[in-house]
N, C-alpha and C positions, 0 to 999 in steps of 0.2 A: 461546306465547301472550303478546301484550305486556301491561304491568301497567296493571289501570284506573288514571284519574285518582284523582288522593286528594281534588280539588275539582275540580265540571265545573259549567258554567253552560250551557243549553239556551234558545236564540230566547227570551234573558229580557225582556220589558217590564217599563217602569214609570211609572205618570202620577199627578202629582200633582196635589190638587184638581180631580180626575175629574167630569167632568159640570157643569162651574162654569165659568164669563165668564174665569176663569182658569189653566183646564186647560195643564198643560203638560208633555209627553210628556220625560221623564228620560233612558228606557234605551228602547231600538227593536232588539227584536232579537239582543243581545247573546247571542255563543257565546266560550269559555272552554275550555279544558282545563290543570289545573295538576296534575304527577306530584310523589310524594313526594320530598322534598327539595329540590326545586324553589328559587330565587329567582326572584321573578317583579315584573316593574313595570307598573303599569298608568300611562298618563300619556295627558294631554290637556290642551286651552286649559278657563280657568276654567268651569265650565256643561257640560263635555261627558261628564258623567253618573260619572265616577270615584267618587265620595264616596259615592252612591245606590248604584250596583255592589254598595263591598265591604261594605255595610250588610245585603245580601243572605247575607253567606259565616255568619255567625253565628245568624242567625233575628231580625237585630232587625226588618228587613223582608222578609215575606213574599211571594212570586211572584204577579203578578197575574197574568202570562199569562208559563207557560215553567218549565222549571224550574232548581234549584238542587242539585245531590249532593255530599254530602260521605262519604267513604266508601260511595260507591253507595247512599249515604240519602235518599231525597227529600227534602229540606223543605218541603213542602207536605204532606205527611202530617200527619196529623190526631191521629195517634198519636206524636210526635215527641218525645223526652224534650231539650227546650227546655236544662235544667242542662245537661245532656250534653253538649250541642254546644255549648254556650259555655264547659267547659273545654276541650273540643276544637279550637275556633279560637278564638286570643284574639283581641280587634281592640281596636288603642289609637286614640285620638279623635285629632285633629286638636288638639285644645284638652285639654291637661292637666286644666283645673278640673273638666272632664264627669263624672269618671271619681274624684277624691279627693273623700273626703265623712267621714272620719275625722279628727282631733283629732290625733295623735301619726300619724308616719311608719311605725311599725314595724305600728302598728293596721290602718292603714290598708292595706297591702300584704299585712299577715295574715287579711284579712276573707275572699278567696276563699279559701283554702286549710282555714280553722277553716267552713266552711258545707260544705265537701267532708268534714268531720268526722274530720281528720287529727289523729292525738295530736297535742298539744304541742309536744313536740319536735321532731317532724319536721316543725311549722308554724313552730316559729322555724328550724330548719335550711332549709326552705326561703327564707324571709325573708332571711337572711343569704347565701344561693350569689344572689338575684334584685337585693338591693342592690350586693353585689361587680360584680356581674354588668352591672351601669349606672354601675358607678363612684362611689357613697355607701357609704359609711362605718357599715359597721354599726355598731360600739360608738359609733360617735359622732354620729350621726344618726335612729337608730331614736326614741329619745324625742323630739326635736322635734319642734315643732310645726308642723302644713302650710300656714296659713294663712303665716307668715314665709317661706316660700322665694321663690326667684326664679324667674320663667319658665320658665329652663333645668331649673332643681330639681325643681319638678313634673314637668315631662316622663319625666323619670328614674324620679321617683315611679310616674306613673302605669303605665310599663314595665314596671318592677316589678312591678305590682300583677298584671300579664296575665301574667311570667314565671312567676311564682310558684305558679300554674294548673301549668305546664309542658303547654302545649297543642300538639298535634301539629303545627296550623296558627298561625305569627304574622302577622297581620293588622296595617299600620300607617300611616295617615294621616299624610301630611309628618312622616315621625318625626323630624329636627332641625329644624323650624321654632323658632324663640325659641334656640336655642343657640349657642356662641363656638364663632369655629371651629376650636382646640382639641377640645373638647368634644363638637362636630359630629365628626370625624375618629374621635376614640375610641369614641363609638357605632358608629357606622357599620362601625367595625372587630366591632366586640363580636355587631351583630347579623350580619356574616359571618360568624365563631366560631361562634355558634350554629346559621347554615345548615349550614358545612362539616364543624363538630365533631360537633355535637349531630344530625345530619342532620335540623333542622326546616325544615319547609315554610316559606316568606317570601314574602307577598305584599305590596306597599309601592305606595304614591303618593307622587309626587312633581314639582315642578314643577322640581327642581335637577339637571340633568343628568348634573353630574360625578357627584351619589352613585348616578343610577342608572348612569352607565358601570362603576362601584368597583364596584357590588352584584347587579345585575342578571344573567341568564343568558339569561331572554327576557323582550321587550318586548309587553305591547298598547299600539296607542295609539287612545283614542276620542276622537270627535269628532261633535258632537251626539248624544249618546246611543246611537252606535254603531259596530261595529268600526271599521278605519279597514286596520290593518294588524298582525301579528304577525310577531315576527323576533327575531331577535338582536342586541343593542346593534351588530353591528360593520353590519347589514344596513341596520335603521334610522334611524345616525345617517351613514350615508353616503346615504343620501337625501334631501339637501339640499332637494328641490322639494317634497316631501309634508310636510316639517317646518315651511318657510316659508308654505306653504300654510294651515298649521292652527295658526299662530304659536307655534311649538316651538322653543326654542331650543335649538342640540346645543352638547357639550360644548365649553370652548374650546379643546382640543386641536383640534377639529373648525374648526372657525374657523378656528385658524390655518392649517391646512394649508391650508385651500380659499380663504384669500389667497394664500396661497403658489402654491397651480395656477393661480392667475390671471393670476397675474405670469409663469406659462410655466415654473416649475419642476415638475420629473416628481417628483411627492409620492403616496403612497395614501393618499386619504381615509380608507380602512376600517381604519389607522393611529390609533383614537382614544383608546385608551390610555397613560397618560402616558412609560411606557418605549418604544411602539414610537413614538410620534411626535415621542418624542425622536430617537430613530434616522433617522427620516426627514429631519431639520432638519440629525444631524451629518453626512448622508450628502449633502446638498447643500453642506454648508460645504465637504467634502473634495472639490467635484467643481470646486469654484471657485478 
């Protein structure tokens, strides 16, 4: 018997400003299936319903037509313990500030864990493995203040604050958007670690391709608020027609190769990986 999904999305709609001179249809239809441990990318051109989606996975927006399971739970149910499921999937915003609303750092990250009614202790031990864990500095940045960080700082913050939960499902809107790319690289490492290590579920947006080639396992891509196609990074970004089409840029390992086949060298697109399309590139120097 194969294992349900641990998050399933059923012919989900969603229309904003319903009934109004402004009505405009979000999600059409949307089907889903994400198994535990999963990485998963959702990706599409700006407007084609990503953001609305995973706004669904949590209960912040409820199923107008379709449903939503998260552990074979409905969310539409009317009896639906709301707390529950949002330590169950965390979802971090798109925009750090949405989400920090505390004075000190250390507060601020410890507000979900102290409402889950966790002693003390193991609400600052959580705080401390969730800061580590984003690359701040416990002893030395817990007490600052949040209004003074930088861009990139909140982000982390705000990471934290969903880590800290320890939710089965992480939910995460452009998660390095505002960050150096240092800092880009080291997350992106960290929320692997916690797909691979921690075997949590990872669901991500993004419009940067390389980190979903680095992160990803499978791909959706939507476009106008519906499927488009699902696959495997190696499936999807060798699909150069469907990408161009719905103005997706693939990674530039991808790029390069497919100037490279144009000019009449025998390269594999489905090569997008930085080590194997290295290989590709030494294997035509050696054939010259």
């Amino acid at each position: 018997m194969s294992e349900l999904p641990i998050l399933e999305v059923k012919d989900l709609y969603h229309t904003y400003m319903e009934n109004t001179p402004l009505e405009y249809q979000a999600l059409s239809g949307i089907n889903l299936q994400v198994k535990k441990g999963e990485c998963i990318a959702i990706i599409g051109h700006t407007g084609s319903g990503k953001s609305t989606l995973i706004q669904h996975f949590n209960g912040l927006m409820r199923p107008q037509r379709g449903e939503v399971l998260v552990d074979s739970q409905n969310l539409s149910d009317s009896k639906l313990d709301v707390k529950a499921l949002r330590r169950k999937v965390g979802l971090v915003f798109q925009n750090p500030e949405d989400q920090i609303f505390e004075k000190l750092i250390g507060d601020d990250i410890a507000y979900g864990p102290l409402k889950m009614g966790l002693p003390l202790k193991k609400v600052r031990d959580r705080v401390k493995w969730a800061m580590e864990l984003v690359g701040l500095s416990f002893e030395e940045l817990k007490d600052r203040v949040t209004y003074a960080l930088s861009g990139g700082q909140k982000r982390k913050v705000a990471l934290a604050g969903v880590l800290a939960l320890q939710p089965k499902i992480l939910v995460l809107d452009e998660p390095t958007a505002g960050l150096d790319p240092h800092s880009r690289q080291e997350l992106l490492h960290k929320i692997g670690q916690l797909n691979e290590k921690e075997n949590m579920t990872v669901i991500f947006v993004s419009h940067n391709m390389e980190e979903v080639a680095y992160l990803a396992q499978r791909i959706y891509v939507l476009a106008e608020g519906k499927n488009l196609v699902e696959g495997t990074p190696r499936d999807i970004f060798s699909n150069s027609e469907t990408l161009a089409k719905h103005h997706i840029g693939a990674p530039q390992t991808v790029e390069i190769l497919a100037r490279l086949k144009e000019r009449g060298y025998p390269v594999n697109l489905k090569a997008y990986e930085m080590e194997s399309a290295a290989q590709e590139i030494v294997s035509i120097l050696h054939r010259r």
